[in-house]
C-alpha positions in Angstrom: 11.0 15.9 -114.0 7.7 18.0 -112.9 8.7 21.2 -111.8 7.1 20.8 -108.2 9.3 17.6 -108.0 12.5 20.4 -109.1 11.8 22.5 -106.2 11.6 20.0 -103.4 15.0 18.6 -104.7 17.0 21.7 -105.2 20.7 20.1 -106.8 23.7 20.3 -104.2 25.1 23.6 -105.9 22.1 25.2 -104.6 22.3 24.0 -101.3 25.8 25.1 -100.9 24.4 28.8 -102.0 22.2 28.6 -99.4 24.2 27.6 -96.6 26.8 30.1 -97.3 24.5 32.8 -97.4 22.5 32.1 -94.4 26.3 31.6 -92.4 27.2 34.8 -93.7 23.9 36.2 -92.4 24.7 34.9 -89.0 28.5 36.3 -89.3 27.0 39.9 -89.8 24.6 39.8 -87.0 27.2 38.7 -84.5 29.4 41.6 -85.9 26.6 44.0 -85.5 26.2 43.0 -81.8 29.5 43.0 -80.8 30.0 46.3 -82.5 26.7 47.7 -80.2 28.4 46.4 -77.5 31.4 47.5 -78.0 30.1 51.2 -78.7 28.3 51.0 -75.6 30.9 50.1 -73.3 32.7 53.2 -74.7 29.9 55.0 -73.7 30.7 57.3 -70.1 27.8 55.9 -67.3 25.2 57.9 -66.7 25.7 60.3 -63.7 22.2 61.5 -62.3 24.2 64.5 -60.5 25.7 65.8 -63.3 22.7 65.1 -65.4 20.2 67.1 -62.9 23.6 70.2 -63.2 23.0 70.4 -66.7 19.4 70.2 -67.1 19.4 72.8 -64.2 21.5 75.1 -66.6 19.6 74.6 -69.5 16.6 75.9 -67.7 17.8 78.4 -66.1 19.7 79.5 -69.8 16.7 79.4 -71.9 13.7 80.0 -69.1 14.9 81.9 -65.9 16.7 81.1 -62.5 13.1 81.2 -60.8 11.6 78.9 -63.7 8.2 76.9 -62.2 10.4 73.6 -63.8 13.7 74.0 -61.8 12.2 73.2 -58.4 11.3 69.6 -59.7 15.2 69.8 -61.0 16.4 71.0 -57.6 14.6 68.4 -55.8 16.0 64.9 -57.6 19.6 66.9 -57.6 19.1 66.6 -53.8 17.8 63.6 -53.9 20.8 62.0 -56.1 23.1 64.0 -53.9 21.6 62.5 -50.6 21.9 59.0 -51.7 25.7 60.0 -52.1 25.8 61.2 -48.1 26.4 64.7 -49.3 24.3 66.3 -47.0 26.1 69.9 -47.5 24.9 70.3 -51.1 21.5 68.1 -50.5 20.6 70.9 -48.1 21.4 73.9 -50.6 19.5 71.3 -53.6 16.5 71.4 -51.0 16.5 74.8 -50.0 17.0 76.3 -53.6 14.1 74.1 -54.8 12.1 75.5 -51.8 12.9 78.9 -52.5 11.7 78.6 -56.1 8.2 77.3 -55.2 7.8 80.2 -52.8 8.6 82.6 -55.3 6.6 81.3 -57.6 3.6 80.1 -55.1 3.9 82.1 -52.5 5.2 81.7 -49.1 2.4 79.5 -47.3 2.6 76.8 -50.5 1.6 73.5 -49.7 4.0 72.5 -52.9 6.8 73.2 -50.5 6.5 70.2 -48.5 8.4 67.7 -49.7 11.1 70.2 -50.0 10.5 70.8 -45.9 10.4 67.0 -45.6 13.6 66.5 -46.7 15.2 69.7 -45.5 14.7 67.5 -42.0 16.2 64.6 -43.0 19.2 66.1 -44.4 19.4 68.3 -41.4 19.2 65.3 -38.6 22.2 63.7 -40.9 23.8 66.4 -40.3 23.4 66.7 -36.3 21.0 69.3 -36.5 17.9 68.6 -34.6 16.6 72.1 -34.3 17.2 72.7 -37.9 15.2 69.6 -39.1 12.3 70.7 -36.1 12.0 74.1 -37.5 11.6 72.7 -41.1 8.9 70.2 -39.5 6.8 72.9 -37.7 6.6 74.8 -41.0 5.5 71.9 -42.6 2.6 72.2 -40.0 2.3 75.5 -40.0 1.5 75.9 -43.9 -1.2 73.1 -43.5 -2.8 74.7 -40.5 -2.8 78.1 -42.7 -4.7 76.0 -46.1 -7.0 73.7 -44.0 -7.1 74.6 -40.2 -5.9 73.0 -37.2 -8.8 71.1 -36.9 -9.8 69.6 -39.9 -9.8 65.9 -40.8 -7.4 66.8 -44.0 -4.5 67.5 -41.2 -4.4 64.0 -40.5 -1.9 62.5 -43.1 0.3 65.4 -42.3 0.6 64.9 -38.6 1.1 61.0 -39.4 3.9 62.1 -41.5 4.9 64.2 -38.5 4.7 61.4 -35.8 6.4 58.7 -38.8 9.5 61.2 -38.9 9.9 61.6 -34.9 9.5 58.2 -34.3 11.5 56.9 -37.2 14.3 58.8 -35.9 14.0 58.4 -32.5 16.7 55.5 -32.1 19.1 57.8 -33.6 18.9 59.8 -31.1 20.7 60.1 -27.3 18.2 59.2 -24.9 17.6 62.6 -24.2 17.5 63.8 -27.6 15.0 60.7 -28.1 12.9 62.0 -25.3 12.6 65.4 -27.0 11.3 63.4 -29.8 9.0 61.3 -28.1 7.5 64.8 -26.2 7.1 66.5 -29.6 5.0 63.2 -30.6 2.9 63.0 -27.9 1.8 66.8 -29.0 1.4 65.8 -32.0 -1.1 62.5 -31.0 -2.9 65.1 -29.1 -3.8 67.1 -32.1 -4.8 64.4 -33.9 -7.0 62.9 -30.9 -9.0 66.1 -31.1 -9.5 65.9 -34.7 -10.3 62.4 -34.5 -12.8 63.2 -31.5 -14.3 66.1 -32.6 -14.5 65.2 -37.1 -14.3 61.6 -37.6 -17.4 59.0 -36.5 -16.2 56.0 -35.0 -18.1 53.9 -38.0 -15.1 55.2 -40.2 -12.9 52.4 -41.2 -9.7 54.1 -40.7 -10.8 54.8 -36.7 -9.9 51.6 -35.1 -6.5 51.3 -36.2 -6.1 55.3 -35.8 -6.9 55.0 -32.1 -5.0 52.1 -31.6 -1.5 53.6 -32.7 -2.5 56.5 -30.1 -2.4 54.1 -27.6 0.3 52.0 -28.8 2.8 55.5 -28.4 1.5 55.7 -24.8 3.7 52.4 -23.8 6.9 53.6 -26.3 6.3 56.9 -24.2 6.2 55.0 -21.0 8.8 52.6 -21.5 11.3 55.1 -22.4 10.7 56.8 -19.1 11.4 53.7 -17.4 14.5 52.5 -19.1 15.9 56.0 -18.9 14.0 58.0 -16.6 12.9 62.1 -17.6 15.1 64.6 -18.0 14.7 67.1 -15.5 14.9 70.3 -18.0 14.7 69.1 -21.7 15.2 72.6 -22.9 12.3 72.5 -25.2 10.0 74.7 -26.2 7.7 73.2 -28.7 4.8 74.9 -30.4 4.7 71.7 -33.2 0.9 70.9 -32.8 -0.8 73.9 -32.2 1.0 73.9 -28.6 1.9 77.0 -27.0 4.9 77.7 -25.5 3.9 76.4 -22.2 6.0 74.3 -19.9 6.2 70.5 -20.2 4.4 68.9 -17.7 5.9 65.7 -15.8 4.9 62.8 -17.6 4.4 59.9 -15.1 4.0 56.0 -16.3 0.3 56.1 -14.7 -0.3 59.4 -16.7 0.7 57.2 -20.0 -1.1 54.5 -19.1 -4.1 56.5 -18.4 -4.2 58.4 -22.0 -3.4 54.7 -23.7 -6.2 53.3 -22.0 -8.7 55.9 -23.4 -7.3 55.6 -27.1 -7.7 51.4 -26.7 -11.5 51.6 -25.3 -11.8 54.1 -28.1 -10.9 51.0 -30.5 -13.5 48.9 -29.2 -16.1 51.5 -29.3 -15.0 52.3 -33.3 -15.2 48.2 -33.6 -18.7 48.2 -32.4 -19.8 51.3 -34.6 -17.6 49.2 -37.4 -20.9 47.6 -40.2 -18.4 44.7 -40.7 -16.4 44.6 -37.6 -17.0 40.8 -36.2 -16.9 39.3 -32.9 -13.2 37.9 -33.0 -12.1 41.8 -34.0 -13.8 42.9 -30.5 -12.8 40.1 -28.5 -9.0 40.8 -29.6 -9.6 44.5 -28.9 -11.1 44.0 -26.0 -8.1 41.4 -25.0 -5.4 44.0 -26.3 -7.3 45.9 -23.3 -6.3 43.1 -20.7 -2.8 43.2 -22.1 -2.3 47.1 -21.3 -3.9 46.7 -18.1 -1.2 43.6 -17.2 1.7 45.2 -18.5 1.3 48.2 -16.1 0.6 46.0 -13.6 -3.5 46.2 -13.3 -4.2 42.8 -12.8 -7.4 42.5 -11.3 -8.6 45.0 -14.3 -6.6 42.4 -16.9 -8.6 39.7 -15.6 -11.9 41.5 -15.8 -11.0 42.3 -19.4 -10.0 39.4 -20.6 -12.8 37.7 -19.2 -15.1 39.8 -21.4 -13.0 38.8 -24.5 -13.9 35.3 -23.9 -17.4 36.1 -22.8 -17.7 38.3 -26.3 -17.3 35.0 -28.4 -20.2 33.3 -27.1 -22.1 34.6 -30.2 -19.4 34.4 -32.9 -19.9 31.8 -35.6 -17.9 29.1 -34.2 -17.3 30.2 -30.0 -15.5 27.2 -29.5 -12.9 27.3 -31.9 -13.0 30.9 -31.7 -11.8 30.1 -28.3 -9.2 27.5 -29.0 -7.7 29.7 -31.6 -7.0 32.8 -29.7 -6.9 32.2 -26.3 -5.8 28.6 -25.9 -2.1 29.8 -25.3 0.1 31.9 -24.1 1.2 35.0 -26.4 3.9 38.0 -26.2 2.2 41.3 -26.0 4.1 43.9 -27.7 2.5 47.7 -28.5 4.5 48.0 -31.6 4.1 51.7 -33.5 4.5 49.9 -36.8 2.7 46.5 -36.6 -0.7 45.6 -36.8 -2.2 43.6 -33.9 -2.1 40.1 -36.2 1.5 40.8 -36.8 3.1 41.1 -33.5 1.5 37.7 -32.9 3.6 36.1 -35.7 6.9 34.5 -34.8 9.5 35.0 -38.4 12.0 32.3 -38.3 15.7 32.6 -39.3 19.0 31.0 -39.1 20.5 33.2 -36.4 17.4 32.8 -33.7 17.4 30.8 -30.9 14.3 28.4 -29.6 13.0 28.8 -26.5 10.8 27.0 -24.0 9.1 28.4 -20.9 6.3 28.5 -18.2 4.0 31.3 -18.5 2.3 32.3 -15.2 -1.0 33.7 -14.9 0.1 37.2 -14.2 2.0 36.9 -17.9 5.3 36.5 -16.4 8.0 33.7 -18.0 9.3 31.3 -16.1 11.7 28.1 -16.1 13.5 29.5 -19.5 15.6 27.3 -21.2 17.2 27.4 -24.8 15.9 24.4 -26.5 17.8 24.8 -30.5 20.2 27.3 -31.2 22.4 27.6 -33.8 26.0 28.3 -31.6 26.4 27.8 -27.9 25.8 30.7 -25.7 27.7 31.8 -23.1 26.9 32.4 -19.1 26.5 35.8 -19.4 24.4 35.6 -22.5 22.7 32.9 -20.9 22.0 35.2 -18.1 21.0 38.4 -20.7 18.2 35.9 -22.3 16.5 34.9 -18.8 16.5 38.7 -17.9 15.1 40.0 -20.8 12.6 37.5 -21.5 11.5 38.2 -17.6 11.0 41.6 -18.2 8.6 41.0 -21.0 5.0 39.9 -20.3 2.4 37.6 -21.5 -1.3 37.3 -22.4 -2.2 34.3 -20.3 -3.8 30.9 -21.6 -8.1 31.5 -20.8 -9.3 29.0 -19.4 -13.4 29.6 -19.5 -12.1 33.1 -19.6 -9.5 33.0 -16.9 -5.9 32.9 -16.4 -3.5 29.7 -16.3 -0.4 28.6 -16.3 1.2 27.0 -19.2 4.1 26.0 -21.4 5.1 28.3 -24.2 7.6 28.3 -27.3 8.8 30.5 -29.5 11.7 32.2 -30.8 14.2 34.8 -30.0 16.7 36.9 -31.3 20.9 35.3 -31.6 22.2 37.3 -29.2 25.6 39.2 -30.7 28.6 37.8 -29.6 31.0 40.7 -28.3 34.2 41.0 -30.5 
């Protein structure tokens, strides 16, 4: 037999070799794997705490206690110890951390703000307000010292500023959130004169800039009118650049006033925008409308929205233009953290309720019924529904650029059933 012919046709003996070598191969492999596992499992999880302790003492054993690489250490130790609602020993993590960059960097180092940041945080877990404002306004202070007060750098340091108060404003008793909201407002000031005075309304990032300005005008505003002012907030805030002068009475037609500016301000940046398009300044210019009706301006509302309309006579398409954005009835809502496009959105879920309704020309809702919902409600939730959805108001449907009545759907929050 060739030999070629003797290799494809290996005799049966062979075969058997084979076979039993390649199941002992397999045998091993399994073995091997369980063995990892089985090493692994013996293995003690990984505690990031502990970890952090001992790399802190390695440091601190070979380097010093005031080494440039424990602050980093400090700072994920009280992180890790945070996520574990140990806010006790977050703090002194924090605080140690802090005190080794100013050693090392001086007292006025910028490197000592996310240290500061979450000093705060840890602090307002704690109950201490004061604590977590004093931490803030250093954060402040040591960028005032590096850039000055006024310059355009300041800016992503008092939005940091304004994202804290506001983020942790529904924590808060109402009259602990109106200390927030007052410290905020200083804070929008600020940055209003820095926008005003060192950034051109032809930079991208003004529109949207002046818009949240406004938009904290109404949260401002609203709070007064669901829970009225305190009539001595005991604060004395120099956050800002503020002195220690009294707070003045905040009125809703003071609010409404300073939103007004920051809004007009977006339509000027649109028009200075190269790329800005005639549907961006006919929605600005609608947004407009929607903060004159909601304070109750409607002949100004009218006037505005007319303009909106008027605006899209020279867009690419007026017509659909049109259709598209003012052809129904829409909730306005001055949300701090959505973008004009995304209050407009309705997200549907399992535990919301479909609604139908009459929209008036003023914006108001009428003739509210529940048209889907996924339980029955009861009377008084019934009742809850109607109220709420009265209190809210509308942009109109345009019709040639003025206000009509029409049906409207959309949906709404499950209200929760009391246990």
């Amino acid at each position: 037999m060739p030999a070629k012919q003797k290799l494809s046709n290996p005799p049966s003996v062979c075969r058997d070799s084979i076979f039993r070598i390649s199941v002992l191969l397999m045998a091993i492999a399994v073995n091997q794997l369980t063995y990892a596992q089985s090493i692994a499992e013996q293995e003690p999880v990984s505690d990031p705490v502990v970890d952090y302790m001992d790399a802190i003492d390695n440091v601190e054993a070979e380097l010093s206690a005031y080494s440039t690489e424990l602050s980093d250490l400090y700072l994920g130790l009280g992180k890790s110890l945070y996520s574990r609602e140990e806010y006790e020993n977050a703090r002194r993590a924090f605080q140690r951390g802090m005190q080794i960059e100013r050693v090392n960097y001086g007292l006025d180092s910028l490197t000592q703000a996310p240290y500061l940041i979450s000093i705060a945080d840890t602090e307002s877990y704690l109950g201490n307000w004061g604590e977590s404002q004093k931490a803030l306004e250093n954060l402040y202070t040591i960028n005032t010292k590096a850039y000055g007060a006024n310059d355009v750098r300041m800016l992503p340091v008092l939005d940091q500023l304004l994202d804290w108060y506001m983020g942790t404003y529904k924590e808060r008793t109402p009259k602990g959130g109106y200390s927030n909201l007052v410290i905020s407002e200083r804070i929008a000031e600020r940055m209003y004169d820095i926008l005003k005075t060192n950034m051109p309304l032809d930079d991208p990032d003004a529109p949207d800039r002046y818009r949240r300005l406004g938009y904290l005008q109404y949260f401002i505003a609203n709070h007064i009118k669901q829970h009225g002012e305190p009539s001595d907030s005991g604060l004395s805030i120099s956050m800002a650049g503020s002195s220690d002068r009294p707070i003045s009475a905040a009125t809703s037609h003071m609010h409404f006033r300073r939103g007004k500016l920051a809004l007009e301000k977006v339509i000027e940046a649109l028009v200075e925008q190269p790329d800005s398009t005639e549907i961006d300044q006919a929605m600005a210019i609608a947004e407009l409308g929607d903060w004159y009706l909601v304070f109750g301006q409607k002949f100004s509302a009218t006037q505005a929205y007319q303009l909106a309309f008027d605006v899209l006579e020279t867009a690419e398409n007026p017509e659909q233009a049109r259709t598209e954005l003012f052809s129904a009835p829409r909730l306005i809502e001055f949300s701090m953290d959505k973008s004009p496009e995304a209050v407009l959105r309705d997200k549907s879920s399992e535990s919301q309720l479909e609604l139908s309704m009459m929209i008036s020309t003023y914006g108001v809702a009428n003739q509210i019924e529940v048209t889907s919902s996924p339980q029955s409600l009861t009377e008084n939730q019934l009742n809850k529904l109607r109220r709420d959805m009265r209190s809210k108001r509308f942009r109109p449907r345009l019709v040639n650029g003025l206000a009509a009545e029409a049906p409207h759907s959309m949906l709404y929050d499950q209200p929760t059933p009391k246990g």
